[in-house]
MDAnalysis code that builds the backbone (N, CA, C; Angstrom):
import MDAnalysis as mda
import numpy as np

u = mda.Universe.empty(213, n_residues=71, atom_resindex=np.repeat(np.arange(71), 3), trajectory=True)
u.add_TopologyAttr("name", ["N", "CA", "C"] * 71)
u.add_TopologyAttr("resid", np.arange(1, 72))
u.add_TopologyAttr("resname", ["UNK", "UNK", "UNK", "UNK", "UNK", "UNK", "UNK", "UNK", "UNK", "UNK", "UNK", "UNK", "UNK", "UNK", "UNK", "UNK", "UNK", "UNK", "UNK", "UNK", "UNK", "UNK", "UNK", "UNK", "UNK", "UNK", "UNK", "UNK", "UNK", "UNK", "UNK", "UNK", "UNK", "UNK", "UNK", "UNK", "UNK", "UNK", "UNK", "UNK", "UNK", "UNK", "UNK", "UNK", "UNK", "UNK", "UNK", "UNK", "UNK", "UNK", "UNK", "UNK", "UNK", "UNK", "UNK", "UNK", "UNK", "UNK", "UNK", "UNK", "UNK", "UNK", "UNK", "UNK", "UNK", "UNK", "UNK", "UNK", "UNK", "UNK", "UNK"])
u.atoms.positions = np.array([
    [-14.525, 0.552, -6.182],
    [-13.770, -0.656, -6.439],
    [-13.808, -1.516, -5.181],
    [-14.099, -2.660, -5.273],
    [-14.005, -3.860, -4.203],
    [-12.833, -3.894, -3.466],
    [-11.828, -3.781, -3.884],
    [-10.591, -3.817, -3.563],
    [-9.805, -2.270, -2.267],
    [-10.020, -2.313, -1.193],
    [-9.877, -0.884, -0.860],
    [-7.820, -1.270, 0.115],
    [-7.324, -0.558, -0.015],
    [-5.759, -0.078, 0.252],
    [-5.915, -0.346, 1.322],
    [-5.018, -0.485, 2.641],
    [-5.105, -0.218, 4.060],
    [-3.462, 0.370, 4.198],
    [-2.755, 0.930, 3.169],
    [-1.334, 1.058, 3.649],
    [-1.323, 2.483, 4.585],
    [-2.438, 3.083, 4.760],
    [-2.499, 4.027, 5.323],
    [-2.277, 3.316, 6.885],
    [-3.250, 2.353, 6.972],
    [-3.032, 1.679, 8.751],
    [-1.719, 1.228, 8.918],
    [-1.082, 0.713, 8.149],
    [0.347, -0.041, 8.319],
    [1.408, 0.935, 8.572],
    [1.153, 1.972, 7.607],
    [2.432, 2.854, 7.655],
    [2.100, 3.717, 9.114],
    [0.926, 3.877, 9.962],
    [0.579, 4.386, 10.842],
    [1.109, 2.971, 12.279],
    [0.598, 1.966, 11.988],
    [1.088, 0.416, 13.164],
    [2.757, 0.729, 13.030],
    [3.090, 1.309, 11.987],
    [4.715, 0.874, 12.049],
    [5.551, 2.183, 12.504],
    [4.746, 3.434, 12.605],
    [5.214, 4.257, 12.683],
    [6.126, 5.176, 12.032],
    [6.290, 4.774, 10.121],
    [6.452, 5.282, 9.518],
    [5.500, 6.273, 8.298],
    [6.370, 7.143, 7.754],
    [6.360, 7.777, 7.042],
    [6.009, 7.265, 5.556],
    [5.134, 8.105, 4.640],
    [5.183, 7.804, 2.947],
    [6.942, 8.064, 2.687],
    [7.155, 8.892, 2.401],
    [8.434, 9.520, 2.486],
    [9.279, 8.524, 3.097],
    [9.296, 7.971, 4.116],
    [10.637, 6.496, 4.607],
    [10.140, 5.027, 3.623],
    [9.187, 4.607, 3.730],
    [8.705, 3.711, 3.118],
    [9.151, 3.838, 1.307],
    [9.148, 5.266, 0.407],
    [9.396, 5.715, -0.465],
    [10.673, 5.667, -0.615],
    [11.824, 5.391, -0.016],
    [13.091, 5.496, 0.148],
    [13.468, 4.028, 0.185],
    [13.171, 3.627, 1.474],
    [13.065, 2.067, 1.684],
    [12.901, 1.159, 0.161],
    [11.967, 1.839, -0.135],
    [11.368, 0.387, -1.051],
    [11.852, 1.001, -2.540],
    [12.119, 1.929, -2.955],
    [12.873, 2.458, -4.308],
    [11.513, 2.770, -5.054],
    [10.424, 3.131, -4.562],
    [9.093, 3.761, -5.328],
    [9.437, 4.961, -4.985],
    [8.252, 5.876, -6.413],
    [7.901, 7.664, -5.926],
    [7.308, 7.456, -5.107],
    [7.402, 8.746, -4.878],
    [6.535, 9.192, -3.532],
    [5.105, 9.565, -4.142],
    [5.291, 10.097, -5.665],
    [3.591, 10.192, -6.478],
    [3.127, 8.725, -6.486],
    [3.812, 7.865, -6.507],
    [2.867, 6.237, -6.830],
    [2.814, 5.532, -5.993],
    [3.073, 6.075, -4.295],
    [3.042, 5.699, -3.363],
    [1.590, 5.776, -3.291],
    [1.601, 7.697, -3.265],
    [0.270, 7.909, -2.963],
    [-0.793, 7.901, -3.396],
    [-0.704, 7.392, -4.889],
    [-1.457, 6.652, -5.644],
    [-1.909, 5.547, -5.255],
    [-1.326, 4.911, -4.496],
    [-1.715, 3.664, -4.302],
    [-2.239, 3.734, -2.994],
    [-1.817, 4.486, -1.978],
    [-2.339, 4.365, -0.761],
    [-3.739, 5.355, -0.714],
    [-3.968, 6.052, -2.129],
    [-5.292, 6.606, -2.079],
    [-6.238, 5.649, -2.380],
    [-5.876, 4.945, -2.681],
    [-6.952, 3.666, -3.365],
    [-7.588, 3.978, -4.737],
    [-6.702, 5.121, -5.722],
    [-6.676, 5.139, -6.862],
    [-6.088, 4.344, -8.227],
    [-5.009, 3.293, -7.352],
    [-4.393, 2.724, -8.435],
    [-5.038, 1.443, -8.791],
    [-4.886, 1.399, -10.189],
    [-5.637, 0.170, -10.947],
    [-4.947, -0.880, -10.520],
    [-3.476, -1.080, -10.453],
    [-2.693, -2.300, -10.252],
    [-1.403, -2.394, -9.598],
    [-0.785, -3.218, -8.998],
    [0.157, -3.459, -8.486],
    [1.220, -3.936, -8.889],
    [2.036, -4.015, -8.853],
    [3.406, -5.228, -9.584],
    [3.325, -6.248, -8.152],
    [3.812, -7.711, -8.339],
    [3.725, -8.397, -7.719],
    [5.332, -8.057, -6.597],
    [5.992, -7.736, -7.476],
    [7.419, -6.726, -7.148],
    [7.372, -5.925, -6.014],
    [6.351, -4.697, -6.041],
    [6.187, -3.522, -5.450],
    [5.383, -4.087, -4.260],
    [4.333, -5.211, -4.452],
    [3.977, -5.529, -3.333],
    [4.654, -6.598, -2.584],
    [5.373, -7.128, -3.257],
    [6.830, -7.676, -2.184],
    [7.820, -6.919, -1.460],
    [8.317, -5.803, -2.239],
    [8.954, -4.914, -1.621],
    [8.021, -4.276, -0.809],
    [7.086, -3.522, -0.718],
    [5.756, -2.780, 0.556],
    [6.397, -3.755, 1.623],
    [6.142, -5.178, 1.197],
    [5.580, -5.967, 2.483],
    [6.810, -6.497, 2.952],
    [7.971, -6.568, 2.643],
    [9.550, -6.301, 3.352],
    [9.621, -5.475, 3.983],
    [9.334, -3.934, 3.499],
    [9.954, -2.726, 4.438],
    [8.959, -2.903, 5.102],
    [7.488, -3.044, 5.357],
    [6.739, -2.659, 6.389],
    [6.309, -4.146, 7.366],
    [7.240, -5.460, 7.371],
    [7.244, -6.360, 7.779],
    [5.583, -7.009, 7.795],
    [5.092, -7.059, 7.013],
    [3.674, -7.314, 6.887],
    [3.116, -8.287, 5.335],
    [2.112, -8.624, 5.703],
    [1.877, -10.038, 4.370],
    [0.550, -8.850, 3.843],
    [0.757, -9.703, 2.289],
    [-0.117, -8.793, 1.647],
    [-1.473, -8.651, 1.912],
    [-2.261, -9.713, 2.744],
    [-3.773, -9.226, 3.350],
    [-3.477, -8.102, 4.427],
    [-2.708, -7.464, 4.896],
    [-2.780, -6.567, 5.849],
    [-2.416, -5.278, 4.442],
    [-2.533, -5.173, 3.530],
    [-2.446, -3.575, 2.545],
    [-3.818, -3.945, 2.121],
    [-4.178, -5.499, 2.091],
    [-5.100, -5.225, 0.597],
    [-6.484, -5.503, 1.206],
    [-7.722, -5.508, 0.889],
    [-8.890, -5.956, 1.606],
    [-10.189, -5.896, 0.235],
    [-10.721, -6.772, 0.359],
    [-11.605, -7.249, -0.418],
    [-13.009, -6.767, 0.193],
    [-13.715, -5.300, -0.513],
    [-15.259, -5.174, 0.092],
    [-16.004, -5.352, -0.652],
    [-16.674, -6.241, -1.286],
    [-17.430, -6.690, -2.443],
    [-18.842, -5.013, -2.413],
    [-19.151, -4.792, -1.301],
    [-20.149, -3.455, -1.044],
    [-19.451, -1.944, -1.349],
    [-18.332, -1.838, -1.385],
    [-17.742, -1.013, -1.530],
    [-17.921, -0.014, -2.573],
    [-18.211, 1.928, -2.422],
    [-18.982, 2.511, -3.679],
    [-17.444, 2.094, -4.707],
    [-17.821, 2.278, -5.877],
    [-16.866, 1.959, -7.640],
    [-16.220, 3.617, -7.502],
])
């Protein structure tokens, strides 16, 4: 998929946890890591407002566009 996650770098720049971020923002901790595997099909516009509150960050720093990227 073109589309690859980076919440792995953020939650690492911020020095938190899946598990604090999971608390913080009122998501599981399974659809966290769904999403930060770069398995999930979609987002709520919601969930990525809330991400980008608790982890003080705009949505080009989770999301990244690799048009080369393997499917």
């Amino acid at each position: 998929m073109p589309i690859l996650v980076q919440l792995d770098v953020m939650l690492a720049r911020r020095k938190m946890s899946l598990t604090e971020l999971s608390e913080r923002v009122g998501i599981t901790l399974a659809n966290l890591s769904v999403l930060k595997s770069g398995k999930a099909r979609a987002i709520r516009f919601s969930t990525l407002a809330a991400i980008c509150q608790a982890l003080d960050c705009q949505p080009a720093d989770l999301l990244e566009y690799a048009p080369n990227a393997p499917v």
